[in-house]
N, C-alpha and C positions, 0 to 999 in steps of 0.2 A: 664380511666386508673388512677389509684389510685400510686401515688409515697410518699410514707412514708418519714416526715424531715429530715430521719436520712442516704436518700439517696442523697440527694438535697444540703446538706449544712453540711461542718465539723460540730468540737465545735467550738463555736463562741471565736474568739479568747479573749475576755476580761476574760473569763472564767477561759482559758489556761494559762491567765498572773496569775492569782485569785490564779491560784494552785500550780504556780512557786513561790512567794511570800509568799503564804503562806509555801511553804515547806521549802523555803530560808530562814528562820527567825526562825523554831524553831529544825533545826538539826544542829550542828555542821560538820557533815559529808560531803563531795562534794555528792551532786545528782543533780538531774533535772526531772521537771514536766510534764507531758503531757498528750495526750490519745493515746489509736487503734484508728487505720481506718483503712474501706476494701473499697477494689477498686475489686465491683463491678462486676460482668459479667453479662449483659442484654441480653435474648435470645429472639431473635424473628425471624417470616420469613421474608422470601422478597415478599411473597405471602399474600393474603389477605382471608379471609375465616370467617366462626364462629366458636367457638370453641368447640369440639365435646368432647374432652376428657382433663382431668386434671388428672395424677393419681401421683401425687406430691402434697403437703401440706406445708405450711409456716414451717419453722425449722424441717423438714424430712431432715436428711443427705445422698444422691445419689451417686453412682457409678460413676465413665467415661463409657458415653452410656446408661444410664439411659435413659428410655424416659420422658421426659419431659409432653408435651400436645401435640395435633392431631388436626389439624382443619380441617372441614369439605370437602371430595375432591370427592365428584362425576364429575363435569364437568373435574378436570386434569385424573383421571381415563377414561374417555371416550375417554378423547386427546391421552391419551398413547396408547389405544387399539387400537386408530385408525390411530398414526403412526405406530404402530406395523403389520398392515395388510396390508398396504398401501409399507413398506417394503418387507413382503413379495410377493406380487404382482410386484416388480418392481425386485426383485432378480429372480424370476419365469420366467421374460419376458426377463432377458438378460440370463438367460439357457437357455431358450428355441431358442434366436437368437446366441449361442454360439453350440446349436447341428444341426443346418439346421433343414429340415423337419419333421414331424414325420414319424411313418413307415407307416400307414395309406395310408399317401400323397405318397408318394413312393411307394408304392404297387399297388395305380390308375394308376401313369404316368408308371409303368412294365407293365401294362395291357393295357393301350395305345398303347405303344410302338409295344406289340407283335400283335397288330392288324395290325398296320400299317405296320410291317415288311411283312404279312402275303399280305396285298393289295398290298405294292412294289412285291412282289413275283408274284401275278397274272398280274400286269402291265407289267411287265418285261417281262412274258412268252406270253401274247397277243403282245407286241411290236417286238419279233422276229417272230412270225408266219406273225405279218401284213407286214411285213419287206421281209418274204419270198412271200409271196402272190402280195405283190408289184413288185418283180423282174418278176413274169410271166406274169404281168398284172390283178393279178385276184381281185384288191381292186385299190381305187381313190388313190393319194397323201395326199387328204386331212384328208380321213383314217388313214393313217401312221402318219401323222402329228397328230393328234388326241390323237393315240395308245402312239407316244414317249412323248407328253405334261403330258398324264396319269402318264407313266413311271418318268418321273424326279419329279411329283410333289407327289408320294411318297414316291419314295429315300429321298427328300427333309423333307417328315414326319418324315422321321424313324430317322432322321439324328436331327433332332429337340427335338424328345423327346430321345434321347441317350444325348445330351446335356441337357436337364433337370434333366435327372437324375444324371449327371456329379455334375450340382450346384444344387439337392437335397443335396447332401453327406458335401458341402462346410458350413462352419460355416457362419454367418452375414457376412456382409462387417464390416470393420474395425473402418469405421465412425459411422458406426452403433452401434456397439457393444459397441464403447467408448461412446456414445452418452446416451447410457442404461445404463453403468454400473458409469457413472455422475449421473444419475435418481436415481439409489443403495445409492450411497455415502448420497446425498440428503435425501434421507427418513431413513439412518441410523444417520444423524444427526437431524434429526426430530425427533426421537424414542428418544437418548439422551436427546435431551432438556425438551420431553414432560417425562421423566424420572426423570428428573432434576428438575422440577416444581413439580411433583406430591411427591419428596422426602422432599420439603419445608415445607409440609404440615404440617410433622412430626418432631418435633425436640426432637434431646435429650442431654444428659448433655454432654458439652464440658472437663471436668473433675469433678475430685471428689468433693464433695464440698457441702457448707449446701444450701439449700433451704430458701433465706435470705427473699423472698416475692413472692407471686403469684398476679399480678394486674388485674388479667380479673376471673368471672366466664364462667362456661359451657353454651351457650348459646347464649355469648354475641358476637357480631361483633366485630373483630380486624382486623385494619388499616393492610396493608403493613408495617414491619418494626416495628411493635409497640411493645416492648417488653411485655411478658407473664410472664415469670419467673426470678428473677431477684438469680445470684449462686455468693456463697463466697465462692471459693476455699481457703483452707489454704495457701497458697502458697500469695494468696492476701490480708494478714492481715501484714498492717503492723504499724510502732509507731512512733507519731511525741511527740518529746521532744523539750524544751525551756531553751537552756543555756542562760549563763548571759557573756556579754561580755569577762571579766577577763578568763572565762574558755575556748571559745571556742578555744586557741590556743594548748591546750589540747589534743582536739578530730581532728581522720582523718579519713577518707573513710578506712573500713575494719576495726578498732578497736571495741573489742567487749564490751559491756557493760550489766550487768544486772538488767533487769525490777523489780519490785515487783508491786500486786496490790492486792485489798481486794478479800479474796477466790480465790485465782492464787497456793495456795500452796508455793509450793519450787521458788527462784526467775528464772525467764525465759532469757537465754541468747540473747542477739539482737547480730547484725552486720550494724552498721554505712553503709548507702551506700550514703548518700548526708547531705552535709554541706550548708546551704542557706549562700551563700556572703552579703545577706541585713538586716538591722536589724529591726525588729517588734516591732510594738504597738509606734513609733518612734514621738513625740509628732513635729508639725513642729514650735519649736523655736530655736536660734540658741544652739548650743549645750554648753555645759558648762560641768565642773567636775561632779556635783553632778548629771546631766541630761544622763551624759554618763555611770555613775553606773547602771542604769534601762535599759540600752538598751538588749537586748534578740533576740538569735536567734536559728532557728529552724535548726534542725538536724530531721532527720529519718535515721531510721532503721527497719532490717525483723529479724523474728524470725526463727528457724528452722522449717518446716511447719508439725513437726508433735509436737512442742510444740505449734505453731498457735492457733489450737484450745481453748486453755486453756485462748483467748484473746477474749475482745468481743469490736466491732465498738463503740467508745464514751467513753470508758471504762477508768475514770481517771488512769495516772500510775506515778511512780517516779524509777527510772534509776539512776545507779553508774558505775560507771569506773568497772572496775574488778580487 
């Protein structure tokens, strides 16, 4: 991964004193000296991959949702498909215990049923004849006994499968049903995440913004987390200026001041948003008169982000009251 100085490290501050001093000295006017700086938006996954596509270029300026880059995602594509089926399979199986039998199954045990009602029917009508034949003598007891055992044991049939078809018709049990449609939840939060992974693969521009560095080519392996593309939103450009003690009781959070720099055109309006309490470049001997005219400290301020652009990161500047 390739991080360019100028994301790494402001201007070095002796620089920034170099350019207060020297402005200090030959304007009579109040100003103050400084640079831009951009802060930065690093994009990267939380996925790891190679990287399959780049269709962004160093200083190309991009949409909100722009894509970005694409790393390579056959294995989360596989995962997704295979939650994805794995859900429907378990949604399938609590329909399927949420409607009882099919008709199929139902249609065997009505065919059942009318046999056996048919054999209770021939039971029945031998068990009164044996019954009559017994009263004259004309059959044993153990005949009868025989003929009535026949008798109850397929009333007992018929009576069995009119109860199955009773709980054909009833849904799962309830433990059941809750037990399967836990399984559902399960593999729709499994399609989610493998959703979710497989979206990482892909990123695109978080807002509008230039195209401040690309650190990887096509091809190359990238870490987890490593950024790809590095985006300066205007909105992220902003200006550190270096007053001199005597003034800063001057300046507050919210006053506006105007920028000037070389090729900026017309001067760019700022807005103060922090005043540093501590003083810079502060030499450590005890402090004296002439020691505390050189002390300096640093303010920043943003621009309007559609004057931003006209700013560039490092970019010396000098600042006036308004």
């Amino acid at each position: 991964m390739r991080i360019p100085p100028a994301l790494r490290r402001p201007l070095p501050a002796a620089t920034a004193l170099a350019l207060l001093l020297g402005g200090c000295g030959n304007d009579d006017g109040a100003f103050f000296q400084g640079y831009a700086e951009g802060e930065y938006v690093y994009v990267a996954s939380s996925e790891p991959g190679r990287l399959a596509e780049l269709p962004v270029r160093r200083g190309q300026q991009v949409e909100a949702g722009a894509p970005l880059f694409a790393l390579e995602a056959g294995r989360e594509t596989a995962a997704r498909d295979q939650a994805g089926a794995q859900l429907a399979a378990a949604a399938a199986q609590l329909e399927d215990i949420a409607t009882g039998k099919r008709p199929a199954e139902v249609d065997v045990t009505r065919a059942q049923l009318a046999q056996a009602e048919a054999a209770s029917r021939r039971s029945a009508a031998q068990l009164r004849r044996d019954t009559d034949q017994f009263r004259i003598g004309g059959i044993a007891r153990s005949q009868l006994d025989d003929s009535r055992e026949q008798a109850q044991s397929d009333a007992a049939r018929v009576r069995e499968l009119k109860a199955q078809l009773d709980v054909a018709a009833l849904p799962g049990r309830d433990d059941q049903r809750l037990a399967q449609a836990a399984q559902v939840e399960a593999a729709r939060a499994a399609l989610a995440q493998a959703d979710w992974t497989l979206a990482q693969k892909r990123q695109a521009a978080p807002a509008a913004g230039l195209v401040f560095d690309t650190l990887y080519r096509v091809g190359e392996w990238v870490p987890a987390g490593s950024p790809v593309v590095s985006l300066l939103p205007p909105g992220n450009i902003k200006v550190r200026l270096f007053v001199p003690q005597e003034a800063l009781g001057a300046l507050k959070i919210g006053q506006q001041l105007m920028v000037r720099c070389d090729g900026c055109g017309d001067p760019i309006p700022v807005r103060i948003d922090y005043v540093s309490t501590q003083a810079e470049y502060t030499p450590p001997v005890i402090y004296s008169r002439e020691s505390r005219s050189k002390l300096v400290y640093m303010i920043q301020a943003r621009p309007a982000p559609e004057a931003a652009a006209r700013l560039h990161p490092g970019q010396p500047l000098e600042a006036a009251p308004r």
